[in-house]
NULUMVO-699349 format. One line per field, with one value per atom (N, C-alpha, C, CB): x, y, z; residue in three letters. Coordinates in steps of 0.001 Angstrom, whole numbers, plus 500000, padded with zeros to 6 digits. Glycine has a CB too. Layout:
N
xx <- c(X;...)
yy <- c(Y;...)
zz <- c(Z;...)
res <- c(ALA;...)
***
This chain:
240
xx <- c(500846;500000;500885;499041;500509;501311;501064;501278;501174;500336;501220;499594;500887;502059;501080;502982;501471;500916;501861;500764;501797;503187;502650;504706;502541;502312;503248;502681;502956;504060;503503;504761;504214;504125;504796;504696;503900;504438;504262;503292;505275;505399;504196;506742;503491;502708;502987;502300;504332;505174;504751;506837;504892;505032;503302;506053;502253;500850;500562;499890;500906;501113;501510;502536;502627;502538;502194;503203;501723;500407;499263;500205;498912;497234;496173;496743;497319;496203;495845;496540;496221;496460;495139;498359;493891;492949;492207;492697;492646;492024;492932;491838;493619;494658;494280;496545;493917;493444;494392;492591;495701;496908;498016;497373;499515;500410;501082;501210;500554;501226;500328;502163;500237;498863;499517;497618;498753;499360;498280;499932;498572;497832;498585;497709;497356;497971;497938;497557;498438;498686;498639;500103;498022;497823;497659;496192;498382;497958;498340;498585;497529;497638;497140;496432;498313;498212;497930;499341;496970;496989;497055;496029;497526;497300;496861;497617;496103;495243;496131;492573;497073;497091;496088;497885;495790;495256;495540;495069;494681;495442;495191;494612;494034;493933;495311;493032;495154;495975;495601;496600;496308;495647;496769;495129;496509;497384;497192;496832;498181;498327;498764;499271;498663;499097;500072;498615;501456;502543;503631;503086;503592;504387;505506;504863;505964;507288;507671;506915;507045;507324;507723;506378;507289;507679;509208;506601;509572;510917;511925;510645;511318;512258;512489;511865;511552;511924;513244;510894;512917;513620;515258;512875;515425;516939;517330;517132;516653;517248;518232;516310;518052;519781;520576;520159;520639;522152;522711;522202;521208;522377;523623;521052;522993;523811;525232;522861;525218;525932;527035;525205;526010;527394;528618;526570;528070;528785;529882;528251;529499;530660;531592;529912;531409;531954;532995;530664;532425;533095;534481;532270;534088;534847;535770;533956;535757;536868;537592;536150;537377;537885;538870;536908;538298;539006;539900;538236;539615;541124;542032;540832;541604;542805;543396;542578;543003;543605;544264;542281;544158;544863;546143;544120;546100;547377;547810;547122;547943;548364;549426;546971;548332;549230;550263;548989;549443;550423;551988;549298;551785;553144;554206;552815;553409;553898;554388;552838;553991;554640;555840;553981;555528;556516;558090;555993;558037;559269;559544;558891;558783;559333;559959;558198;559592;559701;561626;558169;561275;562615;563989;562421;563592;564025;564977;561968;563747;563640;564519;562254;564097;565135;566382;564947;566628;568312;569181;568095;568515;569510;568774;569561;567571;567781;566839;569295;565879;565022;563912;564558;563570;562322;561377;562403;559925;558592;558188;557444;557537;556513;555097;556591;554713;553350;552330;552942;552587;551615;551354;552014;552038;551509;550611;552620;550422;549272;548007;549587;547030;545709;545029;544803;544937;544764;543213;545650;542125;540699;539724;540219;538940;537501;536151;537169;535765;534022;532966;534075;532524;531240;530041;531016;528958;527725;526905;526741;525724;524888;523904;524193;523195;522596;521137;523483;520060;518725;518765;517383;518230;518049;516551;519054;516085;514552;514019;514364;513101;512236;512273;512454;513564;513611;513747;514594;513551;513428;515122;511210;515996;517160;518089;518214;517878;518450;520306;517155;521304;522376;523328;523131;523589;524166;525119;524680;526159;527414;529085;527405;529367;530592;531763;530579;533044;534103;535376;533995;536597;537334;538673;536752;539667;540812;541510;541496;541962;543285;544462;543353;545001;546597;547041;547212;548722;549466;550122;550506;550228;550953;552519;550008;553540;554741;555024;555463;555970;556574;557970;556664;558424;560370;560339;561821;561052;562096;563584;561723;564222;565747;566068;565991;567040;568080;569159;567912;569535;571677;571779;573218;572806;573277;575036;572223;575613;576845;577846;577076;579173;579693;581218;579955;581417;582277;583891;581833;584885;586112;587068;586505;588081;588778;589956;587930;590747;592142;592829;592774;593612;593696;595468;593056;595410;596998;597777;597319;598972;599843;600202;599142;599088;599732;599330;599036;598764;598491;597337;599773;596564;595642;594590;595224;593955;592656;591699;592892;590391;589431;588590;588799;588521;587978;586027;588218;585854;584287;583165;583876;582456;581353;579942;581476;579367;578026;577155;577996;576055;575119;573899;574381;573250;571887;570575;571952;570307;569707;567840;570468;567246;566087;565208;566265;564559;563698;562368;564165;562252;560777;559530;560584;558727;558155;556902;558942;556062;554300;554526;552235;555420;555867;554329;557913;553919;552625;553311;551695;553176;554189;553410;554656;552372;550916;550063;549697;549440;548371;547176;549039;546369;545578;545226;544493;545159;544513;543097;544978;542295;541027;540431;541037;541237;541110;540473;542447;540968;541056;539055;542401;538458;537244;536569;537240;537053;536061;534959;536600;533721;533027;531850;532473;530567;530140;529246;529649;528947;528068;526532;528014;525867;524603;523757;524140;522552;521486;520347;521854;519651;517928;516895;517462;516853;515738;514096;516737;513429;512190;511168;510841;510483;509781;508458;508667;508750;507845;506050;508561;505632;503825;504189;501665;503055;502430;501428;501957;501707;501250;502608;500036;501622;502294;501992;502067;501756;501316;500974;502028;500234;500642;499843;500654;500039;499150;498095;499836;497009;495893;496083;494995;495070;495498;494297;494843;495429;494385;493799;494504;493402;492674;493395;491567;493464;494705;493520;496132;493915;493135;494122;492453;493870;494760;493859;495586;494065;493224;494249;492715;494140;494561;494165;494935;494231;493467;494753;492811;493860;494564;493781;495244;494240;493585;493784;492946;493548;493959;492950;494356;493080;492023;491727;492873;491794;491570;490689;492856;491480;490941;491000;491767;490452;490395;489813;488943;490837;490715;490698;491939;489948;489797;489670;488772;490196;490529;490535;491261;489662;489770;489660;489285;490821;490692;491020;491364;490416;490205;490301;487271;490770;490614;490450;491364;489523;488922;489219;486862;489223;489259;488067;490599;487044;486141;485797;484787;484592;484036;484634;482382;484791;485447;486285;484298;486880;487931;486659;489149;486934;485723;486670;484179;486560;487599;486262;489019;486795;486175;486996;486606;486291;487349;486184;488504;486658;485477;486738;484386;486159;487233;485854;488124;486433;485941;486516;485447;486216;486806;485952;487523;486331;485674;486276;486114;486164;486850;485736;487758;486827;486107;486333;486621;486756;486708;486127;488149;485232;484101;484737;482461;485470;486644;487116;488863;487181;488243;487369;490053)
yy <- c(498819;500000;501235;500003;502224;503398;504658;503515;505876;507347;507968;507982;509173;509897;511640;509329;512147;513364;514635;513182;515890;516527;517834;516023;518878;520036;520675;520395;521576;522504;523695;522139;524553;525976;526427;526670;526916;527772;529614;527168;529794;532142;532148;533290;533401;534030;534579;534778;534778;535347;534076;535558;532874;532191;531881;531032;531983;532093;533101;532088;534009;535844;535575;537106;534926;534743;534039;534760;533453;531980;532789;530092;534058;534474;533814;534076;533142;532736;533586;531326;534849;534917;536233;535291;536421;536418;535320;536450;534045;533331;533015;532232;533769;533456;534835;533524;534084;534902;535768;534325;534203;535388;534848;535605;535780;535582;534171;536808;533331;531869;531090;531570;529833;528908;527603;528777;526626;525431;524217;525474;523237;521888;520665;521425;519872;518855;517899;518469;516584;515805;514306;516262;513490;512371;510986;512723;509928;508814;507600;508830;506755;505831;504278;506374;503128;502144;501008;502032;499860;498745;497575;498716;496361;495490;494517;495468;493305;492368;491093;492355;490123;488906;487815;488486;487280;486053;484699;485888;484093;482757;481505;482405;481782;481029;480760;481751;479557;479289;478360;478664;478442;477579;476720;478160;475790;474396;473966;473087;473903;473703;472225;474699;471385;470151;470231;469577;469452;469558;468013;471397;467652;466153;466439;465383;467312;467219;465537;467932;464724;463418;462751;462785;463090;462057;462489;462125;463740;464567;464129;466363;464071;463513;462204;463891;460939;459924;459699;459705;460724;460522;460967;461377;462022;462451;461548;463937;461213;460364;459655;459339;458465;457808;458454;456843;459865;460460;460981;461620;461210;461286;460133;460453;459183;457774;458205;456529;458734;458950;460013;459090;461111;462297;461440;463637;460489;459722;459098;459155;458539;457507;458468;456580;459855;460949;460970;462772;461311;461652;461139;461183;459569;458591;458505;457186;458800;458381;460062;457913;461007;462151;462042;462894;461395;461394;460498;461192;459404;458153;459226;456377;459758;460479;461690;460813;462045;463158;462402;464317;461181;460754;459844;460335;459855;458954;460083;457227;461569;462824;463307;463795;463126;463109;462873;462488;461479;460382;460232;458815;460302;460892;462026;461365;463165;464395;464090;465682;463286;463089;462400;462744;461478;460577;461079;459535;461754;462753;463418;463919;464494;465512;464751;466588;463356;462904;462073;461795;461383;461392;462164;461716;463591;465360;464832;466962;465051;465441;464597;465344;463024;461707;462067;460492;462512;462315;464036;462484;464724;465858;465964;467675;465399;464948;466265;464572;466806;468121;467447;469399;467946;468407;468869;469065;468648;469141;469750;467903;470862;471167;470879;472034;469564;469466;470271;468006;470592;470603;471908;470278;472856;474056;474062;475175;473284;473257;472741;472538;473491;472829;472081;473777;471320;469919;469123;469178;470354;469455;470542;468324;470304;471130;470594;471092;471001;470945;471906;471794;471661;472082;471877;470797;472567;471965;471491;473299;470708;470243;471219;469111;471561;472723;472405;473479;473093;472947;474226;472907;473792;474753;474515;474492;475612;476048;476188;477607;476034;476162;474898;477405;474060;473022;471756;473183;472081;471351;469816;470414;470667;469318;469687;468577;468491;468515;467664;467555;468648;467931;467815;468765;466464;466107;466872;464881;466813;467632;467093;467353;467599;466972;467747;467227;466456;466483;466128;466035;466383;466068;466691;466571;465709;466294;466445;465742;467986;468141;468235;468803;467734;467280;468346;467002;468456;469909;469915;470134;471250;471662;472427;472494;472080;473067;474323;472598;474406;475669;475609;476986;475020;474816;473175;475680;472989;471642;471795;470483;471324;470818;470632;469312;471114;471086;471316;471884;470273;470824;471183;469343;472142;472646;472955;474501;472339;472140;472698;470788;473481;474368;473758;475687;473143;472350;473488;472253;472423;472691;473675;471450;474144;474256;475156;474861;475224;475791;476841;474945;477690;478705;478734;480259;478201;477435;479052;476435;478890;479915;480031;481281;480744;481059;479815;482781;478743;477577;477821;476956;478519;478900;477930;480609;476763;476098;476273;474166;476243;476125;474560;477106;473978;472440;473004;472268;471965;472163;471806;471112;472517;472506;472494;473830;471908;471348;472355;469763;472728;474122;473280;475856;473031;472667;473519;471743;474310;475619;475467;476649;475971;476331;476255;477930;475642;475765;475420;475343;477044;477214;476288;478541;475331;474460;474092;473566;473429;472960;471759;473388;471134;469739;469179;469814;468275;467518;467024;466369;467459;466960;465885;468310;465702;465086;464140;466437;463650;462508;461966;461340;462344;461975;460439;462885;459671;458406;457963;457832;458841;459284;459428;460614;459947;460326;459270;460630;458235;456570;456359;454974;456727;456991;457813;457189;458942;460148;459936;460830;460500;460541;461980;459047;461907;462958;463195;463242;464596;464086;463848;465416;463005;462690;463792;461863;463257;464523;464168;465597;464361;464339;465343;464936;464552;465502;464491;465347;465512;464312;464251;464998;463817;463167;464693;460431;465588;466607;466366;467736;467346;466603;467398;467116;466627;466785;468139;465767;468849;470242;471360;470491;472924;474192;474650;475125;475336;475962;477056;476074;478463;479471;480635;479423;481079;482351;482887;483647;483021;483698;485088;483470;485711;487335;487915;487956;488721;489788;490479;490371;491606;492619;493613;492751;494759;495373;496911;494822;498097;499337;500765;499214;501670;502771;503895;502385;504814;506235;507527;506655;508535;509288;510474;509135;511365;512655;514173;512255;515284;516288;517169;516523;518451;519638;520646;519575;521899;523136;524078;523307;525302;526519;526627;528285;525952;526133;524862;526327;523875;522443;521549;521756;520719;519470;518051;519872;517223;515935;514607;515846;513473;512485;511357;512676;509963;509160;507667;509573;506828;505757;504385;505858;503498;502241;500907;502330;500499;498771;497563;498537;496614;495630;494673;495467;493419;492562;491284;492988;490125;488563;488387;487423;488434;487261;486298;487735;485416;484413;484511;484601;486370;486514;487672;486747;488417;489557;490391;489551;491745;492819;493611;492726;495316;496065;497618;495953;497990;499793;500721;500366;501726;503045;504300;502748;504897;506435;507447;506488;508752;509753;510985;509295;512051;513162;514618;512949;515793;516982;518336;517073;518892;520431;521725;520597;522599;523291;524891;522624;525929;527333;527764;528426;526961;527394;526444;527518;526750;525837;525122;526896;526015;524483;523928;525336;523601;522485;521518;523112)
zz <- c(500000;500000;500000;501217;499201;498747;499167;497503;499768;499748;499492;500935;498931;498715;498839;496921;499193;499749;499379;501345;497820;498224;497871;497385;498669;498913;497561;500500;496485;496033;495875;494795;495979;495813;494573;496970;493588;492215;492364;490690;491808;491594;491139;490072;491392;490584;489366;491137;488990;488265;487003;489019;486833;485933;485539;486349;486746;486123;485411;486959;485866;484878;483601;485465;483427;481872;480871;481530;481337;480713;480972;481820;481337;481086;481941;479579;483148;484047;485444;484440;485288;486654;486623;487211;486438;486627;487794;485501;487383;487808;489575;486601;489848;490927;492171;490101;493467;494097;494914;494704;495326;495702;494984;497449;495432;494714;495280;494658;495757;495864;496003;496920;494688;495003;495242;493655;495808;496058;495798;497522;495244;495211;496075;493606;496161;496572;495640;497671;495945;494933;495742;494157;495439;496400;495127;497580;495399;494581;495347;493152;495603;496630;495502;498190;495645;494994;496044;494152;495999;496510;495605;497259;496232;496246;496672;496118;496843;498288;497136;498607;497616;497074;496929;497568;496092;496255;496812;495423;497574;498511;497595;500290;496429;495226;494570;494277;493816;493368;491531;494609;490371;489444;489445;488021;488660;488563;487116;489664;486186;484872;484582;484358;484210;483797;483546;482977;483312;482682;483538;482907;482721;482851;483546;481440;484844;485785;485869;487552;486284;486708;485756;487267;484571;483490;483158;482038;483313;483022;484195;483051;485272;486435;486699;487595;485765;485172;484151;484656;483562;482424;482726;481238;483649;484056;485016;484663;485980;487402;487085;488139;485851;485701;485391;484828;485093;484680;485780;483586;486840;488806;488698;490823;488783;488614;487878;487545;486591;485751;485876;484903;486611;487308;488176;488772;489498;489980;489596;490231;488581;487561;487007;486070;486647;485486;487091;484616;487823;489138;489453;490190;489833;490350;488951;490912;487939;486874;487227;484813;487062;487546;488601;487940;489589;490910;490915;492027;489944;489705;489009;488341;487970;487485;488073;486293;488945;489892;491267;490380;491557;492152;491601;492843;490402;490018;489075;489242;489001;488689;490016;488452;491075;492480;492684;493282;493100;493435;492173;493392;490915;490401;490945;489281;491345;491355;492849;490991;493758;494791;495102;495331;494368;494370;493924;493498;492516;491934;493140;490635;493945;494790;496027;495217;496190;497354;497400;497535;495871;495406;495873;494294;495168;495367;497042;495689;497876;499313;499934;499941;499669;499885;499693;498936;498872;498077;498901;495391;498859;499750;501214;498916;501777;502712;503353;502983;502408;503007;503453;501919;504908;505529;505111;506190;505297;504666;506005;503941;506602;507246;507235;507193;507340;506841;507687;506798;509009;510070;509693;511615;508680;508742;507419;508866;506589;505664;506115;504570;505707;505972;504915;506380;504980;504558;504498;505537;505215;504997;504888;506347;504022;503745;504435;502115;504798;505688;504848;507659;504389;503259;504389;501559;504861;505664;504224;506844;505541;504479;503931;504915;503081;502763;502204;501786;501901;501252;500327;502375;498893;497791;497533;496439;497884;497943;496409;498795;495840;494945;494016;494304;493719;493295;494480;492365;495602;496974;496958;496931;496120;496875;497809;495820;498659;499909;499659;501063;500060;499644;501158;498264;501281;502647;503092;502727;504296;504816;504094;506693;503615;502861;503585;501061;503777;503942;503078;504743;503186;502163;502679;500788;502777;502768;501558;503554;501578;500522;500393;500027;499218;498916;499430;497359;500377;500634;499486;501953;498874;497986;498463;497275;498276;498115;497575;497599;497733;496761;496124;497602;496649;496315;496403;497942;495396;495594;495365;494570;495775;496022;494588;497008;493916;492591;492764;491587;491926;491764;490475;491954;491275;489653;489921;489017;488539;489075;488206;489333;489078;488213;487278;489200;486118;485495;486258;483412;487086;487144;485985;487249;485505;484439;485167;483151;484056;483982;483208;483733;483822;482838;482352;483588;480986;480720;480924;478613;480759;480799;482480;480068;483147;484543;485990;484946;485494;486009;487098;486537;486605;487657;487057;487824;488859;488112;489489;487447;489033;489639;489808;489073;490652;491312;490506;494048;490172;490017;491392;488730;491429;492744;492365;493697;493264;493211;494102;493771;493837;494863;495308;493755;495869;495957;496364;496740;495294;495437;495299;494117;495941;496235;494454;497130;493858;492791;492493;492077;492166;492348;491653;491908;492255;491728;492364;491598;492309;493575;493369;493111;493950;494208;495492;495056;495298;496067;496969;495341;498338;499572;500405;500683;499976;501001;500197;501522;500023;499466;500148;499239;500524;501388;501144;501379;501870;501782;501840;502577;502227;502135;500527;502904;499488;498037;497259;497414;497775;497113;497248;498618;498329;498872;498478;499870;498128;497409;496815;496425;497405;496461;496688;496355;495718;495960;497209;494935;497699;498959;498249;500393;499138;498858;498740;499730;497656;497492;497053;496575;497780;497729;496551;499357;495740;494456;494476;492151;495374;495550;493848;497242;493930;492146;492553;492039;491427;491589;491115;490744;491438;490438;489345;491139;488597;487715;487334;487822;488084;487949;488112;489185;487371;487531;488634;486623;489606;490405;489671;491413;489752;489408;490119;488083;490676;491763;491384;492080;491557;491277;491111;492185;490267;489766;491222;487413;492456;493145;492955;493696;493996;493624;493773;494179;492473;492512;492379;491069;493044;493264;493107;494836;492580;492067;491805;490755;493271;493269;492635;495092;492117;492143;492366;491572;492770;493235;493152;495185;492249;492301;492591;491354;493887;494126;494558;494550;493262;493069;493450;491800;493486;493589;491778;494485;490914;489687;489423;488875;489548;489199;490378;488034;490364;491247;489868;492870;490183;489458;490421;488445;490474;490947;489735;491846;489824;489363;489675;489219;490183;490379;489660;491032;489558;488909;489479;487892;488703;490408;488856;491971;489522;489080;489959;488360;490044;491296;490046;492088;491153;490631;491312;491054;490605;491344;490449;491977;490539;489756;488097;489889;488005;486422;486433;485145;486038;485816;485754;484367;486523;486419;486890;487257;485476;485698;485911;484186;486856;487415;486535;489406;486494;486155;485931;484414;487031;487431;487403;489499;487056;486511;486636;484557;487529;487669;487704;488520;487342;487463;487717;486337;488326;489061;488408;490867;487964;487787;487587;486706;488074;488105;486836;489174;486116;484206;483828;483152;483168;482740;481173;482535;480409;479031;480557;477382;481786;481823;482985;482383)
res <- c(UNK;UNK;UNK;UNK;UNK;UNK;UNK;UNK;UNK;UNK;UNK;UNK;UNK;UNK;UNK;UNK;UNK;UNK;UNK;UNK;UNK;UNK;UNK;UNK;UNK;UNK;UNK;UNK;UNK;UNK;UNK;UNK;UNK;UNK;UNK;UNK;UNK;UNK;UNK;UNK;UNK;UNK;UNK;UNK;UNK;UNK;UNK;UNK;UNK;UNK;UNK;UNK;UNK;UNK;UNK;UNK;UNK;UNK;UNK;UNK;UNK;UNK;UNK;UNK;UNK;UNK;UNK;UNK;UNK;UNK;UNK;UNK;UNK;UNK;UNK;UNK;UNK;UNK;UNK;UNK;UNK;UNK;UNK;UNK;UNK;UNK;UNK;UNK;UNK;UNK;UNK;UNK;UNK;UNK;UNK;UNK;UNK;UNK;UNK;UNK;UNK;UNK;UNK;UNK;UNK;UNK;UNK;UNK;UNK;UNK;UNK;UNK;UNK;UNK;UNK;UNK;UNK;UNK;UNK;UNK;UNK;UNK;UNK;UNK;UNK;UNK;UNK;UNK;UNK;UNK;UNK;UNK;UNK;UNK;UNK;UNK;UNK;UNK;UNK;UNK;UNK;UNK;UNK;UNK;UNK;UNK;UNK;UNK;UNK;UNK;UNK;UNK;UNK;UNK;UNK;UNK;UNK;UNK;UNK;UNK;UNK;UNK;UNK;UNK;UNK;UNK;UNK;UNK;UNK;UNK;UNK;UNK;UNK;UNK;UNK;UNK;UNK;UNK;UNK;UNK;UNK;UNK;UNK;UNK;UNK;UNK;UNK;UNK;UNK;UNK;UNK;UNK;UNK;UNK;UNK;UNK;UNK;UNK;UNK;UNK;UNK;UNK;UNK;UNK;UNK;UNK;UNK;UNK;UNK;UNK;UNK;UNK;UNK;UNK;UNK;UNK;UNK;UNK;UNK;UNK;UNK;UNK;UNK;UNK;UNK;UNK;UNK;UNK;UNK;UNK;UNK;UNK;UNK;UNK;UNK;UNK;UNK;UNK;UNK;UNK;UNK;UNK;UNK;UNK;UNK;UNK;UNK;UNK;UNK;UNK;UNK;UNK;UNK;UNK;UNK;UNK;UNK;UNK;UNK;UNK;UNK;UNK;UNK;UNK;UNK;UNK;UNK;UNK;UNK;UNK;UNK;UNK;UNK;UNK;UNK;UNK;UNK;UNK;UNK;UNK;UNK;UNK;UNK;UNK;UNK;UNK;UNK;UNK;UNK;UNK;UNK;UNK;UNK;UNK;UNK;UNK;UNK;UNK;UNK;UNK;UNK;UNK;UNK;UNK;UNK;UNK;UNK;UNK;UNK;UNK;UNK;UNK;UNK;UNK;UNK;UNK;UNK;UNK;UNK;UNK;UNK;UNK;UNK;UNK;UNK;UNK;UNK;UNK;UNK;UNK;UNK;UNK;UNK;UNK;UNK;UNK;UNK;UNK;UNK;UNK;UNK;UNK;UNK;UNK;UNK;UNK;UNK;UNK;UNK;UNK;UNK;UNK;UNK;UNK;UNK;UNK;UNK;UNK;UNK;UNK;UNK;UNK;UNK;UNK;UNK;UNK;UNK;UNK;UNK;UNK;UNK;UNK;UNK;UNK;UNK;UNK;UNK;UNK;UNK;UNK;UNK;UNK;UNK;UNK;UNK;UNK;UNK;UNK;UNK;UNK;UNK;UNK;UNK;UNK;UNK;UNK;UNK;UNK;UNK;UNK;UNK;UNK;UNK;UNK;UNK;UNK;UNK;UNK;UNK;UNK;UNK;UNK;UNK;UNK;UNK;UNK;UNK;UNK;UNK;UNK;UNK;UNK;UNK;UNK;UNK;UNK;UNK;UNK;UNK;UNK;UNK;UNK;UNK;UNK;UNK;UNK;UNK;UNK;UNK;UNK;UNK;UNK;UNK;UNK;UNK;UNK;UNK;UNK;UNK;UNK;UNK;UNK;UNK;UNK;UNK;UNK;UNK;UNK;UNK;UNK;UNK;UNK;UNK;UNK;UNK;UNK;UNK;UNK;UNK;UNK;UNK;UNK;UNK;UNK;UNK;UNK;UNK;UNK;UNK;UNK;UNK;UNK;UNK;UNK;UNK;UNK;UNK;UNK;UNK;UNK;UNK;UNK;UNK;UNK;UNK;UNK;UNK;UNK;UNK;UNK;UNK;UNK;UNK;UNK;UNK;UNK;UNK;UNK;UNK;UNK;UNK;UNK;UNK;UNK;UNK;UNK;UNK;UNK;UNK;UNK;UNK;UNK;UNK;UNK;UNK;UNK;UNK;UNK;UNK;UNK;UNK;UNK;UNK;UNK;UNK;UNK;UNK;UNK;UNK;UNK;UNK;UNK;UNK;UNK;UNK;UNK;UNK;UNK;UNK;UNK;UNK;UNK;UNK;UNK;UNK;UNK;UNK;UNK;UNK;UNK;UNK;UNK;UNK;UNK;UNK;UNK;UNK;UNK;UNK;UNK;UNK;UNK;UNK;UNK;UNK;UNK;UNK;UNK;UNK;UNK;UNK;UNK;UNK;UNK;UNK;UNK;UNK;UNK;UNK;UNK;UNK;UNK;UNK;UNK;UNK;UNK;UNK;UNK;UNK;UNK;UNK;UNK;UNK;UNK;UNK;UNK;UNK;UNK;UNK;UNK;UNK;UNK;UNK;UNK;UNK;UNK;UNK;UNK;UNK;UNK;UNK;UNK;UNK;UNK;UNK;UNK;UNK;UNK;UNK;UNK;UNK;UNK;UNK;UNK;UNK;UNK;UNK;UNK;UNK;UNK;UNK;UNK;UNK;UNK;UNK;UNK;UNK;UNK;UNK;UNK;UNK;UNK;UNK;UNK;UNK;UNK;UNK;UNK;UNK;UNK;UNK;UNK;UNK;UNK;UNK;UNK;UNK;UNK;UNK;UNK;UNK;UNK;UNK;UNK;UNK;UNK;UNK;UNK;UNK;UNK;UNK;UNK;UNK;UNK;UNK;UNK;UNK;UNK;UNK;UNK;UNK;UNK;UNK;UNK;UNK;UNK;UNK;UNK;UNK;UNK;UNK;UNK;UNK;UNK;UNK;UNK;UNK;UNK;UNK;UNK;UNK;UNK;UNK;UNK;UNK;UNK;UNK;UNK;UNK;UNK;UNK;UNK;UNK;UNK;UNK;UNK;UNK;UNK;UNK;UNK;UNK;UNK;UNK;UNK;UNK;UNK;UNK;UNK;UNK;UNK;UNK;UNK;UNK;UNK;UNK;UNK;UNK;UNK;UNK;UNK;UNK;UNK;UNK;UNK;UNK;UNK;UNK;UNK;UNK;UNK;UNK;UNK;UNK;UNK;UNK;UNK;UNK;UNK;UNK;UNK;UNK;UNK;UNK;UNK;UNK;UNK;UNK;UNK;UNK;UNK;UNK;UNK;UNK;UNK;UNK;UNK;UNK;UNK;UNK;UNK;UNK;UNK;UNK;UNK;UNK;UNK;UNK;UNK;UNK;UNK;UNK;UNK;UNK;UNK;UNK;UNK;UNK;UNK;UNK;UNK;UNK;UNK;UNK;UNK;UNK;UNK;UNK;UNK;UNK;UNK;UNK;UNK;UNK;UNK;UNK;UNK;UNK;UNK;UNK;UNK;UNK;UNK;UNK;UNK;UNK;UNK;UNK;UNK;UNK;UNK;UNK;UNK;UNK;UNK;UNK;UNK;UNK;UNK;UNK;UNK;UNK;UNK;UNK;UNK;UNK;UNK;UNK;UNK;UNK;UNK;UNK;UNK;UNK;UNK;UNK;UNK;UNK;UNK;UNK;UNK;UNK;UNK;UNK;UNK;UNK;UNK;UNK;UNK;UNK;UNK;UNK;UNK;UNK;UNK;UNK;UNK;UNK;UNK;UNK;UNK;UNK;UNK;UNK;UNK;UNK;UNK;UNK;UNK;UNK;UNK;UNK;UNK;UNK;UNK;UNK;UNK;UNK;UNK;UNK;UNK;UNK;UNK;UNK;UNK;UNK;UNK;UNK;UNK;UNK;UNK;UNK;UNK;UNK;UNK;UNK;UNK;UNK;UNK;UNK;UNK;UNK;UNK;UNK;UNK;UNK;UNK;UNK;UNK;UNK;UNK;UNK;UNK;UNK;UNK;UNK;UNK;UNK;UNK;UNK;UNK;UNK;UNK;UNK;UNK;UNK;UNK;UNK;UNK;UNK;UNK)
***
């Protein structure tokens, strides 16, 4: 529901030159201005036929089917891993570096959740994830040589320097298990729903020391659509 109520004040100066100001008793006139909209909802409701059930027949085995797309996904992201671990772990073995695992976080908690209007309910999912690195261990090694004439030689040396890489330091054993969390899509009807049309009402009202205008239009749902519309005006000039 709407009102709106707004007082304005116009110059006499600008009725003066439009040839209205005969009709103006002092030098400041004012109208009001009022238009008020409703609405009443309807608790009716219509219902359209339309085969939902036969459509939610027809998709349900490809739930099945996301699953499977899933579980082949998740084999190949675990033997992607499990490679990439194994190399870095190699790395780590052979010069003998330390991992910090305890400072990576390592598991996701998803709650379980409800998505309203298509009503599926999807369980609480957990999942630990692989720790990722940043550096692995490289040698790089500098060839010995000699400089003939003044017998000057340099021994060759080995560095084992920091290189920048996302070596997989972690593997969860849990991965092997993955799967999706469970989810509830119940079998919908066989109908649309669709809201009944209310009763919708729209006054408008204007009033001046010149004119006064009134305006009312309705539209009602009953037994059939039945539309109003009354429209009136006053005025001390008889053209208006």
């Amino acid at each position: 529901y709407t009102e709106v109520t707004t007082p304005l004040l116009r110059d006499f100066s600008l009725w003066e030159r439009t040839g209205l100001k005969d009709f103006l008793k002092t030098t400041k006139q004012s109208f009001d201005l009022s238009v008020n909209a409703q609405y009443k909802k309807n608790t009716d409701s219509h219902f359209i036929p339309f085969p939902l059930g036969a459509v939610y027949d027809i998709l349900s085995p490809d739930i099945n089917a996301v699953h499977h797309h899933f579980e082949k996904g998740r084999d190949k992201m675990l033997d992607f891993l499990t490679k990439s671990y194994n190399k870095a772990k190699v790395k780590f073995d052979k010069y003998k570096v330390e991992t910090s695992l305890n400072k990576l976080p390592r598991t996701i908690r998803i709650p379980g959740y409800y998505i309203p209007f298509v009503n599926i309910i999807v369980s609480p999912f957990t999942a630990e994830m692989p720790a990722i690195g940043y550096m692995v261990p490289k040698e790089m090694s500098i060839p010995g040589f000699t400089i003939p004439g003044i017998g000057f030689s340099l021994p060759s040396y080995t560095f084992i320097l920091p290189y920048l890489e996302f070596p997989v330091l972690h593997v969860p054993t849990s991965l092997q298990k993955l799967t999706l969390p469970d989810f509830e899509i119940p079998r919908p009807s066989d109908h649309i729903s669709i809201p009944a049309l209310g009763n919708f009402t729209y006054d408008f009202s204007f009033k001046s020391s010149v004119i006064t205008l009134n305006t009312n239009v309705a539209l009602y749902n009953y037994s059939d659509i039945v539309a109003h519309f009354r429209s009136s005006s006053f005025s001390v000039i008889d053209a208006l």
